[in-house]
Kinemage of the C-alpha trace (Angstrom):
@kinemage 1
@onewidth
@group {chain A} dominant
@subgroup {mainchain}
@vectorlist {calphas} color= white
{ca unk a 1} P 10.885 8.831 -10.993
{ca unk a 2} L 12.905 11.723 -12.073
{ca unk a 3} L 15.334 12.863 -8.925
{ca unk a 4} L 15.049 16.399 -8.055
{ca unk a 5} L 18.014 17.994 -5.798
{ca unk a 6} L 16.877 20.481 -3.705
{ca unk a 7} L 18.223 21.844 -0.594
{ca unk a 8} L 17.075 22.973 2.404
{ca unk a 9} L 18.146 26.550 1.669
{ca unk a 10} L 16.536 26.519 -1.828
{ca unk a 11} L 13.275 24.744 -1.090
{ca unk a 12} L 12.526 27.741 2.115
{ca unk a 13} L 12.221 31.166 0.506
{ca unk a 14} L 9.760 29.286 -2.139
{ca unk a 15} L 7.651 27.258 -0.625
{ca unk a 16} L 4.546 28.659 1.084
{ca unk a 17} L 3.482 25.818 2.573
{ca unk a 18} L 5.578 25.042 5.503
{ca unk a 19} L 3.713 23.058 8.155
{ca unk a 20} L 1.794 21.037 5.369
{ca unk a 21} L 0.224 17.544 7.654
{ca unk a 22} L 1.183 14.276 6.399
{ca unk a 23} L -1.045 11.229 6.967
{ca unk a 24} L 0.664 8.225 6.488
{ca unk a 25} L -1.500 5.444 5.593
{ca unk a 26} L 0.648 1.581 6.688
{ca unk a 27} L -1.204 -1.798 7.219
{ca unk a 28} L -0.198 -5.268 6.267
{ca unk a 29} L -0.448 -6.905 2.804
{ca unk a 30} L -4.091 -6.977 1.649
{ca unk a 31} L -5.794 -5.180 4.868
{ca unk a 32} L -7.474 -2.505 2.285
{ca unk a 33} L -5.245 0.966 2.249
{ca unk a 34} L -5.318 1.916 -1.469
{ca unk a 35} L -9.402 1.376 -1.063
{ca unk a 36} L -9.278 3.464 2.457
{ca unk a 37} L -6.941 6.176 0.152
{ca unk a 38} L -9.551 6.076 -2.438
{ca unk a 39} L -12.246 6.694 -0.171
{ca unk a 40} L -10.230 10.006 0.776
{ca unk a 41} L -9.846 11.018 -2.916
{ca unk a 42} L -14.343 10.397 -3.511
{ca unk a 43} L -14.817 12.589 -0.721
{ca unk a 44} L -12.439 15.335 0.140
{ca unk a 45} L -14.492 17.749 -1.376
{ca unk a 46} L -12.595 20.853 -2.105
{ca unk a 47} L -9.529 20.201 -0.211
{ca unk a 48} L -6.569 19.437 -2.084
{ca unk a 49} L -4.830 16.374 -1.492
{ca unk a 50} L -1.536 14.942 -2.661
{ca unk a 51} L -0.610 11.274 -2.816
{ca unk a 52} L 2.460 9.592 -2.638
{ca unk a 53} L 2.344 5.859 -3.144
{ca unk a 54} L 4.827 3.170 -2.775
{ca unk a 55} L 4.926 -0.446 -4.066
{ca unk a 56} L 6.528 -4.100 -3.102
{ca unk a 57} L 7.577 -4.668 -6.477
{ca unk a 58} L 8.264 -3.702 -9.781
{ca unk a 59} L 4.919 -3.353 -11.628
{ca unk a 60} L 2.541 -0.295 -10.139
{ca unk a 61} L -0.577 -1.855 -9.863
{ca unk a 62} L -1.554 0.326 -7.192
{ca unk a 63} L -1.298 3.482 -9.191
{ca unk a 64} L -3.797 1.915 -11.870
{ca unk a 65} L -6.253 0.900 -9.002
{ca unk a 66} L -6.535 4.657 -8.137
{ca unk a 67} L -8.525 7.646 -9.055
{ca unk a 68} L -6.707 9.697 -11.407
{ca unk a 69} L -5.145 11.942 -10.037
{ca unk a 70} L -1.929 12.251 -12.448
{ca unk a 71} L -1.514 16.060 -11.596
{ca unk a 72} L -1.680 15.612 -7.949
{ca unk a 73} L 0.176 12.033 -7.520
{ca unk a 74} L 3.838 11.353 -7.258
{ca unk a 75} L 5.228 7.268 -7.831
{ca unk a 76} L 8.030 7.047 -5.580
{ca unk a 77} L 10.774 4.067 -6.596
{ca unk a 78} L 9.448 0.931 -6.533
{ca unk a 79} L 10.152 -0.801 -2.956
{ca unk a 80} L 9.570 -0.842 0.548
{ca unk a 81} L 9.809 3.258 1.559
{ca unk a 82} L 11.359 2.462 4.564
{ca unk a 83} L 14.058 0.037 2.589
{ca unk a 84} L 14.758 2.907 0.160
{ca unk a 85} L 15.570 5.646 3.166
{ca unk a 86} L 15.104 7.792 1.702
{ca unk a 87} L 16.291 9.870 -0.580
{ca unk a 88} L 13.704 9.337 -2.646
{ca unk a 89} L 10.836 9.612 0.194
{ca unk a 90} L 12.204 13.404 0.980
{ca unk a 91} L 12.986 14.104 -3.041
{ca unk a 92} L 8.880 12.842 -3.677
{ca unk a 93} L 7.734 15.421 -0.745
{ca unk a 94} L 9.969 18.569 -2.050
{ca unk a 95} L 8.137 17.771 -5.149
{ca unk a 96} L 5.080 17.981 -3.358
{ca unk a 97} L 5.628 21.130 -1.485
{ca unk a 98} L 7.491 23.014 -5.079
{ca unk a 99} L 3.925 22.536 -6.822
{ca unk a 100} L 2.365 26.383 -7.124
{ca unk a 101} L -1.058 25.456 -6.117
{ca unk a 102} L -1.978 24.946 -2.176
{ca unk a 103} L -1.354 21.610 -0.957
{ca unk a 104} L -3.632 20.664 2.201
{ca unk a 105} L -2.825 17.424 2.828
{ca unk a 106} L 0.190 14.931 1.717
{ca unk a 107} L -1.280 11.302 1.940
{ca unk a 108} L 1.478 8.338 1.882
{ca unk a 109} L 0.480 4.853 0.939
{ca unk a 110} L 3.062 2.413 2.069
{ca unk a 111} L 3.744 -0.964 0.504
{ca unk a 112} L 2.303 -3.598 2.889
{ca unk a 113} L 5.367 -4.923 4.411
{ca unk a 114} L 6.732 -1.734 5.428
{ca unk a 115} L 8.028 -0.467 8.549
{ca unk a 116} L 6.875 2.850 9.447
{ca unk a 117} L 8.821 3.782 11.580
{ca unk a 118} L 11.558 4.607 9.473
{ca unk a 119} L 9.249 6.817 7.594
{ca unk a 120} L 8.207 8.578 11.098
{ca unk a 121} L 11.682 9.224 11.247
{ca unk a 122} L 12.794 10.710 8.207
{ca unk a 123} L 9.820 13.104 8.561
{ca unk a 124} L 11.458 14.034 12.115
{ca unk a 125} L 15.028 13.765 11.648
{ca unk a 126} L 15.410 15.484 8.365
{ca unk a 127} L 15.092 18.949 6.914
{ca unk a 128} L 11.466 17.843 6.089
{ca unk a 129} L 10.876 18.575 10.090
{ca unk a 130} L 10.645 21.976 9.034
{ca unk a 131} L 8.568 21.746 6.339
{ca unk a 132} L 5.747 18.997 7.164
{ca unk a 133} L 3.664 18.316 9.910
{ca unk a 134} L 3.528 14.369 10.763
{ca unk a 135} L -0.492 14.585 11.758
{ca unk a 136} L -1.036 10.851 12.273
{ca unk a 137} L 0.332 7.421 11.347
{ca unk a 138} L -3.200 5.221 10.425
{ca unk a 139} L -2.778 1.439 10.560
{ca unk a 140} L -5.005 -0.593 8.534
{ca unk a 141} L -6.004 -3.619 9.785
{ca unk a 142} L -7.950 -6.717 8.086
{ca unk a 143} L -10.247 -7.754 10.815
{ca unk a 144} L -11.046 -11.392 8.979
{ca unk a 145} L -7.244 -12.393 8.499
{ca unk a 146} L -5.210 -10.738 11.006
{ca unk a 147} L -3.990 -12.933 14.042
{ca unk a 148} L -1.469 -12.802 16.805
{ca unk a 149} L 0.777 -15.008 14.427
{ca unk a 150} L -0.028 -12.810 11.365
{ca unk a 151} L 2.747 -14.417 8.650
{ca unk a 152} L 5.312 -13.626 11.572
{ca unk a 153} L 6.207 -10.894 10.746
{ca unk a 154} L 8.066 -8.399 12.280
{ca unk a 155} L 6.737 -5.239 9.917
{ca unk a 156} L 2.477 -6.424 10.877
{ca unk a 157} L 3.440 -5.634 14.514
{ca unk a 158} L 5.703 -2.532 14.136
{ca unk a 159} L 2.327 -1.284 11.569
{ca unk a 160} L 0.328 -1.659 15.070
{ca unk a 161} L 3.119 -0.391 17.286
{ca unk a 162} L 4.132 2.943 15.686
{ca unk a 163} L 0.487 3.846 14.599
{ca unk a 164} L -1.734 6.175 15.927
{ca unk a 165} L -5.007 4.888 15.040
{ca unk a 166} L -5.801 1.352 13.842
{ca unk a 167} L -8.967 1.232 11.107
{ca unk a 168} L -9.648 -2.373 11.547
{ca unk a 169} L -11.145 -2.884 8.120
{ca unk a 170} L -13.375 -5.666 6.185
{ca unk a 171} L -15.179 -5.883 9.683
{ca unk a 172} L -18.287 -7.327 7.450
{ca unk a 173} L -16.122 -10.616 6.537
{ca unk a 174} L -15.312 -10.885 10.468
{ca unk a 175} L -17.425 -12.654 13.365
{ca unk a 176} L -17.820 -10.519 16.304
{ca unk a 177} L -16.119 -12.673 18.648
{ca unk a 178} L -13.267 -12.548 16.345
{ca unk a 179} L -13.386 -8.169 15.936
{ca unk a 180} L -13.468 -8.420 19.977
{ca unk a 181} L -10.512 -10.390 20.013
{ca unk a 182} L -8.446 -8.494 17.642
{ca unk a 183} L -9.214 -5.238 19.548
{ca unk a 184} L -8.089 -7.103 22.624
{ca unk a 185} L -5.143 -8.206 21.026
{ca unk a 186} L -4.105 -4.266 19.597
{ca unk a 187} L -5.104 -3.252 23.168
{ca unk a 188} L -2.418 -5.189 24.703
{ca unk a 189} L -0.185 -4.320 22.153
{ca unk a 190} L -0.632 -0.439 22.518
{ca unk a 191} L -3.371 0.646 25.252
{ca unk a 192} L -5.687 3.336 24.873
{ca unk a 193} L -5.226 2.842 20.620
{ca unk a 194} L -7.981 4.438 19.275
{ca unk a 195} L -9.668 2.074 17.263
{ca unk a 196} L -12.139 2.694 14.424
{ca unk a 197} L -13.968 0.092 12.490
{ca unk a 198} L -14.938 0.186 9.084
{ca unk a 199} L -16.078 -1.545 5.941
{ca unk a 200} L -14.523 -1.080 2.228
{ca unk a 201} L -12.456 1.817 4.199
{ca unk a 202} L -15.513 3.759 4.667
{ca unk a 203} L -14.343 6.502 7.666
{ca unk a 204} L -15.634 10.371 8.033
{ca unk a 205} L -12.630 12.080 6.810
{ca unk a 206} L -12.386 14.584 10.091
{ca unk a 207} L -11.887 11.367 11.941
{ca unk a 208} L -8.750 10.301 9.893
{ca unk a 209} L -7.862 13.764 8.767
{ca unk a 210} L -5.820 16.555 10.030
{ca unk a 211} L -6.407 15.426 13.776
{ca unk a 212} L -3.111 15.361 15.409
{ca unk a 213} L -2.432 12.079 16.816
{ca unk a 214} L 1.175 11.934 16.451
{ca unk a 215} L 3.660 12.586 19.509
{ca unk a 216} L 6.563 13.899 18.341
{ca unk a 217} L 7.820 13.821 22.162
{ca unk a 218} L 7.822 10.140 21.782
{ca unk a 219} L 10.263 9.653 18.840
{ca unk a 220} L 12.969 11.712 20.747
{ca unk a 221} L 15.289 8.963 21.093
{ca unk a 222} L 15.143 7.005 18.006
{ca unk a 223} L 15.515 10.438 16.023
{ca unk a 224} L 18.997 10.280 17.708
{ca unk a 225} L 19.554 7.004 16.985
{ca unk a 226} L 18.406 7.463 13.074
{ca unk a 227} L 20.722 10.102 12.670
{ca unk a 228} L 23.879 8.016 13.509
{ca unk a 229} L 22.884 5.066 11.563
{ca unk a 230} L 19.901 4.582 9.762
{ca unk a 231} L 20.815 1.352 8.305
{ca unk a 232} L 19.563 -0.277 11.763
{ca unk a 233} L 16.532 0.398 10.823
{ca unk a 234} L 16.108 -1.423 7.980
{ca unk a 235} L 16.264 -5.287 8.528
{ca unk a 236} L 12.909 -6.274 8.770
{ca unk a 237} L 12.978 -7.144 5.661
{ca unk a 238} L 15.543 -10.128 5.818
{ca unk a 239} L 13.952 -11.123 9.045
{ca unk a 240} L 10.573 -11.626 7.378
{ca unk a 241} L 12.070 -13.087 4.280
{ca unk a 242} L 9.657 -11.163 1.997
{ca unk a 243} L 10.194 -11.080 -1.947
{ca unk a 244} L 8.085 -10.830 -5.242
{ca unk a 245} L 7.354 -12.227 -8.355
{ca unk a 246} L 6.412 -10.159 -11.295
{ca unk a 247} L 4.636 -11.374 -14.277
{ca unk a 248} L 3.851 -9.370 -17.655
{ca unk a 249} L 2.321 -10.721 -20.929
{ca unk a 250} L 0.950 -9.406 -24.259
{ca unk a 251} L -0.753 -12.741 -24.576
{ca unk a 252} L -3.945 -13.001 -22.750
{ca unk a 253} L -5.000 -15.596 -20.385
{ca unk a 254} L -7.424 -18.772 -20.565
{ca unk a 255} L -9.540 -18.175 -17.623
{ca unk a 256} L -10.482 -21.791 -16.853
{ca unk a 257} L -6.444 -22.227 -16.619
{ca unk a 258} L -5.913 -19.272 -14.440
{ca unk a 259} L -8.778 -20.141 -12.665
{ca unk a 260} L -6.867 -23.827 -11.899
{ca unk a 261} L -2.992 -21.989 -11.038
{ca unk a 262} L -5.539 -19.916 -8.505
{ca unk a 263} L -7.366 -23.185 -6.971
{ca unk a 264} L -4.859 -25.922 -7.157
{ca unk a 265} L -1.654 -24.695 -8.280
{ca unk a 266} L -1.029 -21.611 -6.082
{ca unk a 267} L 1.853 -22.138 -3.135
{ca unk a 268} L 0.267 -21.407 0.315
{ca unk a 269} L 3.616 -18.920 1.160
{ca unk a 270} L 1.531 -16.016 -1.498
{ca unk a 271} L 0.555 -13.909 1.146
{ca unk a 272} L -0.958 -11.059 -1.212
{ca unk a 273} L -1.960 -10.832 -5.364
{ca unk a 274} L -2.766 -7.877 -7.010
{ca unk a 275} L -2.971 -7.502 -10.963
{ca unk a 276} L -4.700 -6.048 -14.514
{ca unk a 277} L -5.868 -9.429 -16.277
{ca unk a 278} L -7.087 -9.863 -20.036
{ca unk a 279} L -8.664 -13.037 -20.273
{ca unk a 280} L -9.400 -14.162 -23.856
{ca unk a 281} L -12.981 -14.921 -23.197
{ca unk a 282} L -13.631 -11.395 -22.378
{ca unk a 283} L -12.794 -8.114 -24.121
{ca unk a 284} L -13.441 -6.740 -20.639
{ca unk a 285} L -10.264 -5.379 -18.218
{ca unk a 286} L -10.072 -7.265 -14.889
{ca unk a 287} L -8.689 -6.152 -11.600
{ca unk a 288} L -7.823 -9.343 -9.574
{ca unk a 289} L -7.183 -9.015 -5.948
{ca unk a 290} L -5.965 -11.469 -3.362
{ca unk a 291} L -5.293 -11.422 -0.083
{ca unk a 292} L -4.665 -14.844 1.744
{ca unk a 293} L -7.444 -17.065 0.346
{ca unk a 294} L -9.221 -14.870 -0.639
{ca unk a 295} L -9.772 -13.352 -4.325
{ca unk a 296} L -11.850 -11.676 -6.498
{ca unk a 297} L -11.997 -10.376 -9.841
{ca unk a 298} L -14.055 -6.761 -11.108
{ca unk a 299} L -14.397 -6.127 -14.738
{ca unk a 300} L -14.407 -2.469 -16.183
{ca unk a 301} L -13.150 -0.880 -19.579
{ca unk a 302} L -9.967 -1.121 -21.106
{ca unk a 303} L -8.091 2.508 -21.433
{ca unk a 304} L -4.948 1.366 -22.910
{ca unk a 305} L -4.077 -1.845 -25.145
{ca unk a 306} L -4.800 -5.226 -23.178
{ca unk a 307} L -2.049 -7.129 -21.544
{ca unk a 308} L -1.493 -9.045 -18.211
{ca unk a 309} L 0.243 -7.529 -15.234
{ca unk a 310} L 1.141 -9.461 -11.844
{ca unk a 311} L 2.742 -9.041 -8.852
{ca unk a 312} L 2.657 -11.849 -5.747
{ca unk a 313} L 4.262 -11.119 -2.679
{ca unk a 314} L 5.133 -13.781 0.018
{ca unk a 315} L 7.799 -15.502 1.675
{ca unk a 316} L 10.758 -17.355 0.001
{ca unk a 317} L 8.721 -17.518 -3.452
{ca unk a 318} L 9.804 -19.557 -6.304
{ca unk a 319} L 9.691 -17.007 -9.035
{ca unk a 320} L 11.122 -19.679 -12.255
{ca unk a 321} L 8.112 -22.193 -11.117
{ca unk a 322} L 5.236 -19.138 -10.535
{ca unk a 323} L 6.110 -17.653 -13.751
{ca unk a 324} L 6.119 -20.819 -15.472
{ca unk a 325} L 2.641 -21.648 -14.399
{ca unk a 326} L 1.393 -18.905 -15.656
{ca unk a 327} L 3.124 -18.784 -18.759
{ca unk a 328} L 1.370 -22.328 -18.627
{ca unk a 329} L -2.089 -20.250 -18.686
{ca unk a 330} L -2.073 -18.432 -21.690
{ca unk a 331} L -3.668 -18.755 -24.628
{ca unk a 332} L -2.609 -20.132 -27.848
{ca unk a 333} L -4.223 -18.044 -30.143
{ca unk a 334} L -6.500 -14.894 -29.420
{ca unk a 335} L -9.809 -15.395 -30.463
{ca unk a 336} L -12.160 -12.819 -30.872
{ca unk a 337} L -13.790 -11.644 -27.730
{ca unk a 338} L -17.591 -12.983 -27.799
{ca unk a 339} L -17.894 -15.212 -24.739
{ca unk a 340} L -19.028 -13.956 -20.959
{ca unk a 341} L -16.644 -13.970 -18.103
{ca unk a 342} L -17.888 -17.264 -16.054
{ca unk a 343} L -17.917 -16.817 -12.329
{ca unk a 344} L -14.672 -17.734 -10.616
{ca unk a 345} L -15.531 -20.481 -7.703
């Protein structure tokens, strides 16, 4: 991303849109936030929304997994926001607020292991105080996978601590003995949470949007605190021992090898898969998603030339042996594209 330097003093006298409210969308890896942020982009109507999203690695498969939205989107640095403080964050929203056209809402994807409250802070402890409203911090929440040991880590309970609202998502996959528990569970963790539950991110917009859930009151003594050393705030990181493996290829894949690396080769410490697969039995483009065991694949067109892009995300990965499994899974030659994508089991 290109680095813009503004200043507090040139950004004022042109930009109209002081008081613009942020939504920050957080939630651990796989709970469903770029499907709840696409939900937002099918149905905001005529309001004008801006994105900023943020990735756990160094391929963007989250910005191909969006609507377009090129003029209205803005790919911060690959990495954890809240590991990047933040130049980068506040650089991303000036860009946001410079634009000509009104802005009504600045949406912020975070990568799945990130802490938000960093964010929360920069948005109250820098110049951006006076040019953003922070309107709500929404924690998505997977209702089928999430537990009170969820992959210990630190950043799944600060998601729940610093939100304002909890979706708890995928509620269809979930028993209801198991949704009751888990709103127990937030309960205790934060009481009185509003909690809303959902499906494939389906929420009303003016129940997610520009409601003003966020207590700025409440931040009063960290925004000290993140002023003399922000640094502290950014270990979560190395206490959840968090890294990623990226894999890209020109070559495409034999699916009944990827389909083995998925079902017998994959280490149990991939917490979260996301990729754009060409399989040589298919001239179709295939989005794979996983998120603990589970993983699908959904074919659609091809809009650039095919190749394979990656990402897993876990603890303590091996990246030489992951990368040399699925180097293990391409094809030999490229055949021409005549066969049917089998089901995956």
């Amino acid at each position: 991303m290109t680095r813009l330097n503004f200043t507090l003093s040139d950004a004022l006298p042109s930009l109209p849109k002081i008081g613009m409210p942020v939504t920050i969308i957080t939630g651990f890896l796989g709970s469903g936030k770029t499907t709840l942020l696409n939900q937002i982009l099918q149905n905001k109507d005529n309001l004008k929304v801006a994105v900023l999203v943020n990735e756990f690695g160094d391929i963007n498969i989250d910005e191909q997994l969006l609507i377009s939205m090129e003029e209205d989107m803005v790919e911060l640095d690959n990495g954890c926001i809240c590991c990047t403080i933040n130049d980068s964050l506040v650089d991303a929203v000036y860009q946001v607020l410079a634009r000509e056209e009104k802005i009504d809402y600045l949406v912020i994807e975070t990568t799945g292991i990130a802490d938000p409250l960093p964010i929360i802070l920069t948005f109250l402890s820098t110049e951006l105080e006076f040019l953003t409203r922070l309107d709500a911090v929404i924690t998505v929440v997977d209702a089928a996978a999430f537990d009170a040991q969820h992959f210990e880590s630190d950043a799944a309970f600060s998601q729940i601590r610093y939100g304002d609202m909890v979706i708890l998502n995928k509620i269809d996959l979930a028993s209801k003995e198991k949704i009751a528990e888990l709103e127990a569970f937030i309960e205790d963790i934060k009481p009185g949470f509003r909690i809303l539950q959902s499906e494939y991110g389906k929420v009303p917009l003016p129940l997610i949007l520009d409601i003003g859930l966020t207590q700025e009151d409440n931040y009063q003594d960290k925004v000290s605190e993140f002023r003399r050393d922000r640094s502290s705030f950014n270990n979560h990181l190395a206490n959840d021992g968090f890294s990623f493996v990226s894999f890209q290829s020109d070559r495409p894949f034999e699916l009944e090898k990827f389909t083995r690396f998925l079902t017998e080769q994959l280490p149990n410490n991939v917490f979260r898969a996301k990729g754009i697969l060409w399989f040589q039995e298919s001239p179709s483009r295939h989005i794979f998603q996983l998120s603990g065991p589970r993983y699908d694949l959904q074919a659609d067109d091809w809009a650039m030339q095919p190749k394979n892009e990656i990402v897993f995300i876990g603890r303590n990965l091996d990246e030489s042996l992951i990368k040399q499994q699925l180097d293990d899974c391409l094809a030999d030659l490229i055949l021409p594209n005549k066969f049917s994508l089998p089901s995956l089991p």
